[in-house]
N, C-alpha and C positions, 0 to 999 in steps of 0.2 A: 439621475446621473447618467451624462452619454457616456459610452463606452468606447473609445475611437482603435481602429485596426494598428496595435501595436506591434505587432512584427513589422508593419511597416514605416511607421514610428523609427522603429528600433532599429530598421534598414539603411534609412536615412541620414541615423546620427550615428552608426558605424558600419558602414557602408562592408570595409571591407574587414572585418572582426569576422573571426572562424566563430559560426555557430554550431555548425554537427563537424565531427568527424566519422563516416560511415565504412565502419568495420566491414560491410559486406563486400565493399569496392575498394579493397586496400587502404583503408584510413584516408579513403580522399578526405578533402577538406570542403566545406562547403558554408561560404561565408554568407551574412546576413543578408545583404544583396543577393546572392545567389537561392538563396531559400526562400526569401519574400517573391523572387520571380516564379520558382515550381509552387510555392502555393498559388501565388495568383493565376498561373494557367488550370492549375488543378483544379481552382472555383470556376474558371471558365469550362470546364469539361463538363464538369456537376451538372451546371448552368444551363450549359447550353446544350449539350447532349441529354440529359436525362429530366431539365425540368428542373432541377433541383431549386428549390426556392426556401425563405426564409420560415422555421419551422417544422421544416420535414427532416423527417430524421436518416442517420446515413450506418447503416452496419459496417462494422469491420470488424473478421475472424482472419486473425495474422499473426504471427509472430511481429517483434520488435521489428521496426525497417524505418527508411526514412522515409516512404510515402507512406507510412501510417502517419506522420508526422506530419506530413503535406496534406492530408486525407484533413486531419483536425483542424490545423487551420485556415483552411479553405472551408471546413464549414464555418469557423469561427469569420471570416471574411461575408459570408452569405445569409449568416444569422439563422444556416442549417445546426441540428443537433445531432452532434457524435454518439453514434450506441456502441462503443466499445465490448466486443463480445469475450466469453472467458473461452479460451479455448482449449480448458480443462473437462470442460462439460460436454455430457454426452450429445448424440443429435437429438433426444425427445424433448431433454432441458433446454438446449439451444432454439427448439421448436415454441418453446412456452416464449421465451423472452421474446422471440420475432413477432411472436403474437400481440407479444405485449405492446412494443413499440411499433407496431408496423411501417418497416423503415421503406423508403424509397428506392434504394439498393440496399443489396447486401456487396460488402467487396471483401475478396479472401484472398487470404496467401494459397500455396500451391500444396503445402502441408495439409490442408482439412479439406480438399478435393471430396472427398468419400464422404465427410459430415456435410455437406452444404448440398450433394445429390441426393442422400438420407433425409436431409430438412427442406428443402426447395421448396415453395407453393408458387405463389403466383408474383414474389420480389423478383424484382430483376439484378442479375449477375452482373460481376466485375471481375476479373483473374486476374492478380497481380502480377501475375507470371501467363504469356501469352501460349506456351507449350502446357500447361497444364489448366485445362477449363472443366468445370463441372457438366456445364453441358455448350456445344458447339454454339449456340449461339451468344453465350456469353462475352462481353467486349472485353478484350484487353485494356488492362488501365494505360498500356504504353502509347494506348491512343491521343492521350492527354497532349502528349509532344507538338501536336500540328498545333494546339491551339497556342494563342498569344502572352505572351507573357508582364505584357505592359501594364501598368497601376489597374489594380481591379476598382472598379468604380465603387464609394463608400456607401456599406449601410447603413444608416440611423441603430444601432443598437444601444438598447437601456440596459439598464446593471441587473436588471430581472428578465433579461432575454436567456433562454437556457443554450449551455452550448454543449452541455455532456448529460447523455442519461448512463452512469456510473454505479455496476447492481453490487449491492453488498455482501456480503459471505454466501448467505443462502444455507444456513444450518436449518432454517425450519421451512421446508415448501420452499418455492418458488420466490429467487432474489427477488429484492424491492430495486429500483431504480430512482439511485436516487438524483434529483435533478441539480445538476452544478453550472448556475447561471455566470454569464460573463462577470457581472461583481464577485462572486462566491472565490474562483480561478482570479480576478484582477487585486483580491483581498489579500488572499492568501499569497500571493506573490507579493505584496509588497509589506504582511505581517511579515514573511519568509527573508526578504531581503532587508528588512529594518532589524529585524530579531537577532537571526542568524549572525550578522554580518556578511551575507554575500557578495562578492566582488567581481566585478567586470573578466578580471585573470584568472578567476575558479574556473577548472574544470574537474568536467565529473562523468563517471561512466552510466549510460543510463541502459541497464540489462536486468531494473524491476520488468514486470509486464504492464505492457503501455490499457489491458482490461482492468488495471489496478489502478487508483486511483496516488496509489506510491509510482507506478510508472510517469503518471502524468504530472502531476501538484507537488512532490517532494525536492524538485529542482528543476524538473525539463521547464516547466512554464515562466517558474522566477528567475531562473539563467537566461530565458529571452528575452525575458524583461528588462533585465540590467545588462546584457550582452554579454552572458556569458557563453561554456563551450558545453554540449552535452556528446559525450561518445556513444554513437549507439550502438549497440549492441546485440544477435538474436535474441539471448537467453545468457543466463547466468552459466557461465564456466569457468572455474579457480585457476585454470593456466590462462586462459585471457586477463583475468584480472591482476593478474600479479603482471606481467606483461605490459600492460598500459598503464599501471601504478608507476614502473620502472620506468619507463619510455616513454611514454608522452605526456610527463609533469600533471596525472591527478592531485589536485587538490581536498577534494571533498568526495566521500563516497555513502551512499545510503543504500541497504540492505535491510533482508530478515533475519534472523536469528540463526535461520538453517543455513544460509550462507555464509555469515561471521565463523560457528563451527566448520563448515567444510574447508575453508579458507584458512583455519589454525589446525585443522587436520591435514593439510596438504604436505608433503613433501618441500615445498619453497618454502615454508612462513619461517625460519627460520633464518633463512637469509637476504629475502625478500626487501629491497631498499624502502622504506617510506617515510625519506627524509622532504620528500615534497609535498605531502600528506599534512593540510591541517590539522582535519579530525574529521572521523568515522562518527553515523548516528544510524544505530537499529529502528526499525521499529514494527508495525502488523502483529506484534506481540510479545509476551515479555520476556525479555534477555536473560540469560542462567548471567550468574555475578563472576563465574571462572573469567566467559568469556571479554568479560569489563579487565580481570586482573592479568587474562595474556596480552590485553593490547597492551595495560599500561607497560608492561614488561619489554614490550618493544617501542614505547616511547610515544606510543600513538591515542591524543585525545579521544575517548572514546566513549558516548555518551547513549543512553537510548531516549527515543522521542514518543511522541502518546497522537494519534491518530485516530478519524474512522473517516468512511467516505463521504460520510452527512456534514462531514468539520473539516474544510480545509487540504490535506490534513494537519498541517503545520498548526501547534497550539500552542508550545511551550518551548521553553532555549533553558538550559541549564548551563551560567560561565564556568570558563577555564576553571577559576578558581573554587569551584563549588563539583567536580566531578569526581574528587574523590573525596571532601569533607563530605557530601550528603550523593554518596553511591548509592544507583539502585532510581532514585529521584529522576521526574520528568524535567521540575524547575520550574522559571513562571510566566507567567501566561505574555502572551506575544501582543506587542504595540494597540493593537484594535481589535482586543476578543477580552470579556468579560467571563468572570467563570463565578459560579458557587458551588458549592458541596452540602444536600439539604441529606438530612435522616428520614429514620420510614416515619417519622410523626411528621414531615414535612415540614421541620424546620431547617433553617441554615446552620449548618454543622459548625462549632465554636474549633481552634487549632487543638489537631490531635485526635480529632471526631473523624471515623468513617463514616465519609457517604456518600449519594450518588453525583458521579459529577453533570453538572447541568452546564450548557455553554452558550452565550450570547455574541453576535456579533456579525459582517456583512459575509464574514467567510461560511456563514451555515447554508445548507443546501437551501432549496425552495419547497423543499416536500420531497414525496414520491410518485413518481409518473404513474397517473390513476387510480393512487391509492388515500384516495381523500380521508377515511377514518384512521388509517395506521401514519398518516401526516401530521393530522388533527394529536392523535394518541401521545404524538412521538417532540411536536413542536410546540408548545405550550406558553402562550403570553409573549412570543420571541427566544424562548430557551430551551435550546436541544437539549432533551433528556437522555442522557449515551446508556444510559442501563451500566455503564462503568462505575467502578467502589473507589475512593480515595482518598488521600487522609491530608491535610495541607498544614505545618509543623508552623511553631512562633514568629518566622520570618517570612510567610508566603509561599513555603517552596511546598510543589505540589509530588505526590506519589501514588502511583499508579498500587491497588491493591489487588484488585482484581474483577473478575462481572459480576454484577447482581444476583443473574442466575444459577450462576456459578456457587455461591454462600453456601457453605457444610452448614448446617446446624445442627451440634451433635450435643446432646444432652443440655439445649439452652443457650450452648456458646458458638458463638460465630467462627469460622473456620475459612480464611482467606484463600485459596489455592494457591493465588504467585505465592504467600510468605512462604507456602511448606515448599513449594517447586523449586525456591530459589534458595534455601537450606541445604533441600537434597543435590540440586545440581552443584554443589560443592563438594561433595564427593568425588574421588578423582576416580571412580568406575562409571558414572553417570555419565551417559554422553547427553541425552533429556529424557525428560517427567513431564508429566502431566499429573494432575491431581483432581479426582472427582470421588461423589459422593455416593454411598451403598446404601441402602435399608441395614438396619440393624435391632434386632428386637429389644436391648436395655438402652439403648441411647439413639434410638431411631432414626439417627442417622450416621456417619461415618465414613473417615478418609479413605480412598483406595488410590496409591501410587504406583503407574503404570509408566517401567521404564525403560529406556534403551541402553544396554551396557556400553563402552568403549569397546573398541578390540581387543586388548589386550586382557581385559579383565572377564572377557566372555565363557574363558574354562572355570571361572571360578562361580558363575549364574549360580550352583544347586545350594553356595553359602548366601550367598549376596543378599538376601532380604535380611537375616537375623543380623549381617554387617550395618544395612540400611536403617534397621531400625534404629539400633544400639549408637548412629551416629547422628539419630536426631533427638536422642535422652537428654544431649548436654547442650540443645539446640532451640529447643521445641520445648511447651508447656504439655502437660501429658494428654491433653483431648484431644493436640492439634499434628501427634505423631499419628502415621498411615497406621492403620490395624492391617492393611494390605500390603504386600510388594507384588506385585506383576510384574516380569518379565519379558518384553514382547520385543520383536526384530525393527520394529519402526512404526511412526504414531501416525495414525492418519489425521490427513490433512482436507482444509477445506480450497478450493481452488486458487483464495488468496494467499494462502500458506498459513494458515493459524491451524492449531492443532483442532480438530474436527471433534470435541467431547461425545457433541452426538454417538456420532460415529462409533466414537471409544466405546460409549455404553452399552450400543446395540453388540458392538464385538464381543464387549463381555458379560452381555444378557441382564443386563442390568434395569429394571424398568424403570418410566418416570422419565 
């Protein structure tokens, strides 16, 4: 299947359609025609100055901008591959993945100056910013300007041409990269826009990180596709968003969980307009159910979606009418993705059965960049094995329960983490939980729920476990209440934003 350069496709048949709006230069506007010409010079800079050819891969450690945006598809135009860097990681991690990919450039914002002199070997620099260089010889990307901006000549790309190596959480050693071919991005955009319903008139703020595969695949790609608006954004911040909710007709917004909370902790959510607001969808990990019941309280559709970077991420759509009959629910599966749920005897799980969800379809990755046995491990006869738990009810709809690795097993009986997480985050002291597993010597193993209180309810911490338990007796089956409450100031996270278990464990000395 050829792959033809659709931004400029999409330049063509809406020529003068706002594609970005760019927060950093006062909400200029900047329509498709105008974005198809800064990528096509951008591919000519690549190109011509650096070599850059079809293949070679291109770093970028940046905050959100819109030449990270130009940066992408200019390799997408060149049949280069994007290494989207995390710029949560330290310079030794950031040193492993260059290694891993050994990219042609690295190109950086002016905020990780210090990590990219820390990491430097023998790539060559880019400054996004021409006052702030890691070392003097570095080129300014503002170089790009001299070059032309006229139709970049077409490449031949197949649907199994890679355009993004995109690294996964990294809880255990050093992320995988996983490889997101021009089909994988061209799938997923259009499962996204058949599924969803997304429209030409949506717009949407895009202040995920563009190292994230929700930065890139959960609307910036399928909004160019169909011509829509993406607002970019640096970073997530609750006075900008309420902001451009109000004033510049958002449509569609996608977020993590920790942002949905910060956003109904905020001062404005209360008066906050979001009458132009379709609907809100969480996702990177699972949504406490308060924050499903403050939206609907303001009126606002509000759904969570089920993701990884190997898948899309886009899988499933749950309608209007099914978000609060089956709350909590992903929904079903999307136009051109096939799914099963198989048990640990390796059979296909019958409705009601938890198990692991397996996924088939042209939006799965191509593997992982040079990791031939944990691709092998992981891809199997065509069906991603997500290591995710799932239970799919008499009519199809699917529900996310939790990880594999994740399963309590405590005295025999399986113990979900989301069920107990999404119990306790019903508690109006709960701001989040986390739920992981102890050693125990009559039941060998066991819950331990590690929480962050609200503000308000922080003087009351030295009651708050005996309140915790006693409100999951009328909730909870008795093996699958915590034997623990923890207490902690905030959960660590992993640079996607999912809460870091690891992490949690080692904090609380917990081995295994």
């Amino acid at each position: 299947m050829l792959i033809g350069d659709w931004l400029a496709r999409r330049a063509d048949l809406t020529p003068h359609k706002v594609a970005l709006l760019d927060t950093a230069d006062g909400l200029r506007p900047i329509t498709f025609r105008q974005w198809n010409a800064n990528v096509s010079r951008t591919a000519r800079f690549l190109a011509e100055q650096f070599g850059v050819q079809r293949g070679d891969r291109v770093a970028v450690l940046a905050m959100n901008c819109v030449a990270y945006l130009d940066i992408w598809f200019a390799c997408g135009k060149l049949g280069a591959i994007l290494q989207n860097l995390n710029w949560r990681l330290t310079p030794v991690e950031l040193a492993g993945l260059i290694a891993d990919a050994e990219p042609t450039l690295l190109i950086y914002g002016p905020e990780f100056v210090d990590q990219v002199r820390a990491l430097r070997s023998t790539v060559r620099g880019v400054a996004l910013d021409a006052t702030r260089r890691a070392d003097p010889n570095d080129v300014a990307f503002d170089e790009r300007d001299a070059f032309a901006d006229d139709p970049f000549p077409a490449v031949d790309l197949m649907a199994d041409d890679p355009w993004v190596i995109c690294y996964t959480g990294g809880t255990t050693g050093l992320p995988k990269g996983a490889i997101l071919t021009h089909g994988n991005i061209f799938f997923n955009a259009v499962n996204t826009v058949a599924g969803w319903g997304l429209r030409p008139d949506d717009v949407t703020i895009l202040n995920a990180p563009l190292f994230h595969t929700g930065g890139l695949n959960v609307f910036t790609a399928p909004l160019a596709y169909i011509g829509g608006t993406s607002i970019v954004c640096r970073q997530f911040d609750p006075d900008q968003v309420f902001d451009l909710i109000e004033r510049q007709g958002v449509t569609i917004y996608f977020g993590v969980p920790t942002m949905f909370l910060a956003l109904q902790q905020h001062p404005r959510w209360e008066t906050a307009d979001f009458s132009r607001v379709r609907w809100m969808i969480s996702g990177g990990a699972p949504c406490p159910p308060p924050v499903f019941e403050t939206f609907r309280r303001r009126g606002v559709p509000f759904r969570t979606g089920y993701g990884l970077t190997e898948a899309g991420p886009n899988t499933f759509w749950l309608p209007d009418e099914d978000i609060e009959r089956k709350a909590g629910a992903v929904g079903y599966p999307l136009p051109h993705i096939d799914l099963r749920l198989v048990n640990e005897r390796g059979d296909v799980c019958a409705a009601g059965e938890v198990g692991e969800l397996h996924i088939r379809g042209a939006h799965v990755c191509a593997g992982y960049w040079r990791r031939p046995v944990e691709t092998a491990a992981t891809i199997v006869d065509g069906w991603l094995r997500t290591g995710d738990l799932a239970r799919r009810d008499e009519e199809g709809c699917y529900t996310i329960v939790g990880r594999l690795k994740d399963v309590i097993i405590s005295g025999g009986e399986n113990i979900y983490p989301a069920e107990v997480e999404a119990v306790l985050a019903g508690h109006p002291a709960v701001a989040e939980v986390a739920l992981i597993g102890a050693p125990d010597p009559t039941w060998v193993e066991v819950g331990w729920a590690v929480v962050v209180l609200r503000e308000a309810f922080r003087h009351t911490a030295q009651d708050i476990d005996r309140q915790l338990i006693d409100y999951c007796r009328d909730r909870l089956a008795r093996y699958k209440i915590p034997k623990r409450i923890i207490v902690v100031d905030a959960l660590p996270r992993t640079g996607a934003g999912k809460v870091d278990k690891r992490a949690l464990r080692a904090m609380l000395k917990i081995e295994g």
